[in-house]
N, C-alpha and C positions, 0 to 999 in steps of 0.2 A: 349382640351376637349375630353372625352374618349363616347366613344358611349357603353350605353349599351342595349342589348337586353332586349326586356320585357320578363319575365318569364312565362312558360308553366299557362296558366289560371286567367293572367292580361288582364284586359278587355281591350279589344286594340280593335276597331272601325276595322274594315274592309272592302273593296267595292267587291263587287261580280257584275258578271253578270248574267243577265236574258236571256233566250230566249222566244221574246212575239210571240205568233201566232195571228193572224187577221183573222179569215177564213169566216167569213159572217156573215150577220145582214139579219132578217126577219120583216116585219114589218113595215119597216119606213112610212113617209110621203111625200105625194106629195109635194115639197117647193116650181120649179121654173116653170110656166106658159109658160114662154116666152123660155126659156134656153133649158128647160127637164133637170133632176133629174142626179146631179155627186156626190154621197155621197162613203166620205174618213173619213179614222178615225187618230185619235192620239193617241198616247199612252206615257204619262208621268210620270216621278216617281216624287211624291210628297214629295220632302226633308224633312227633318226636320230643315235643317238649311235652313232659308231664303233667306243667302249671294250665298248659292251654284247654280251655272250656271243651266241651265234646262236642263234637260237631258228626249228625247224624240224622241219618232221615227211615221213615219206618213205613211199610204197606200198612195198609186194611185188613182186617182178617177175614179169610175166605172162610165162609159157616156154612156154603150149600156148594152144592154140586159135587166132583169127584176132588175131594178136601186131600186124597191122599200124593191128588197130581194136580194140584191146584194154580190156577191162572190170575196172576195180579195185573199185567199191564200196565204198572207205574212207572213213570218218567220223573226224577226228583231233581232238583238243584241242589249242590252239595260245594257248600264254602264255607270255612275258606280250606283247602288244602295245598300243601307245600311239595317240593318236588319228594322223591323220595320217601312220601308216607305210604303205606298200603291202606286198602280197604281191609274192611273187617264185616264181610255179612254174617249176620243168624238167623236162625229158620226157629222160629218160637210157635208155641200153640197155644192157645191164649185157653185158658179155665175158669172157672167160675170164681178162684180163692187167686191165684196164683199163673205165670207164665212159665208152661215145661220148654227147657232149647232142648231141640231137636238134633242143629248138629251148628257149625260152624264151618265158611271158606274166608282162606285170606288170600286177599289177591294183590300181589304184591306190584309197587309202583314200576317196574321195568313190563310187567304184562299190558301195562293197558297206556305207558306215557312213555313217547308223545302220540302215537297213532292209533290209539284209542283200542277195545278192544267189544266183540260181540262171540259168544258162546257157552257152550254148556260147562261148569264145571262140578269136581265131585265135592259131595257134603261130607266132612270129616264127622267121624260118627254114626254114620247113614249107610252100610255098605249099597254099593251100585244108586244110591242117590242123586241126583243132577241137580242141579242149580242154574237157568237158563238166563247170563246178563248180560248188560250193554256197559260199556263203558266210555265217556265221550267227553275229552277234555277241551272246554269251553274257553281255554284260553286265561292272561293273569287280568286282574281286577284290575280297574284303576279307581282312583278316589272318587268318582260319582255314582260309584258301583257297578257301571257296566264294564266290561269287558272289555279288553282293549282294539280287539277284533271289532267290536259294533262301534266304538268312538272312531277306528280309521275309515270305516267304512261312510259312517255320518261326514268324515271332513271330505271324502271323493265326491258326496254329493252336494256336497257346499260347492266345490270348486267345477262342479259340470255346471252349472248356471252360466246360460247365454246371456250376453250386456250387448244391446243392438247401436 
């Protein structure tokens, strides 16, 4: 069997990754009584193939300070996703037995690709909720796993080497 490459501008599916930011939510709701309030989020890309594994990353649960406008400042790696998926965050509040969702935003693949996106958006469920993210497309993977952006960059500096 002879392998051949696909040609410059054959639609060849590629997996990229993302960098999500989680930086706060304003707004929530009181959930636990007895507990007091740990709200975390997730952040999924919603495939398009069904079969495909879940791919998702989740904060810490914020258990002190003002839980209701609570501050994650997480920065995640998030692969593989495909052009045309959205994200899918949730705003959850973690309990003693059980996790209550608080609300849900989907952020759909033309907001945030290819020029990336940073802002407040509303939490469905939450009236006047915010949701404060980053969204920062890292570029397609190549097969050593880095990026393809960090492998061109590594060969420019292969080729700046003086020979005397």
């Amino acid at each position: 069997a002879t392998y051949v490459a696909p040609e410059a501008g054959a639609n060849v599916v590629v997996s990229h990754r993302l960098a999500v930011s989680i930086l706060q939510a304003h707004g929530l709701k009181h959930m636990n009584n007895f507990t007091g309030d740990s709200p975390y989020v997730t952040c999924e890309v919603k495939h398009h193939d069904p079969a495909a594994e879940s791919t998702r990353v989740e904060t810490n649960a914020v258990a002190e300070g003002d839980t209701l406008n609570p501050f994650w400042g997480e920065t995640h790696n998030l692969e593989p996703w495909f052009e045309g998926e959205s994200l899918e965050f949730t705003i959850y509040d973690k309990g003693l037995v059980a996790s209550k969702t608080e609300g849900k935003v989907v952020l759909p693949c033309d907001i945030f690709s290819p020029q990336g996106f940073s802002g407040m958006v509303a939490i469905s469920g939450l009236p006047h909720a915010l949701l404060h993210v980053i969204v920062r497309p890292l570029g397609p993977l190549v097969s050593s796993g880095e990026t393809a952006e960090d492998s061109a960059s590594s060969k420019k500096k292969k080729k700046k080497v003086k020979v005397s």
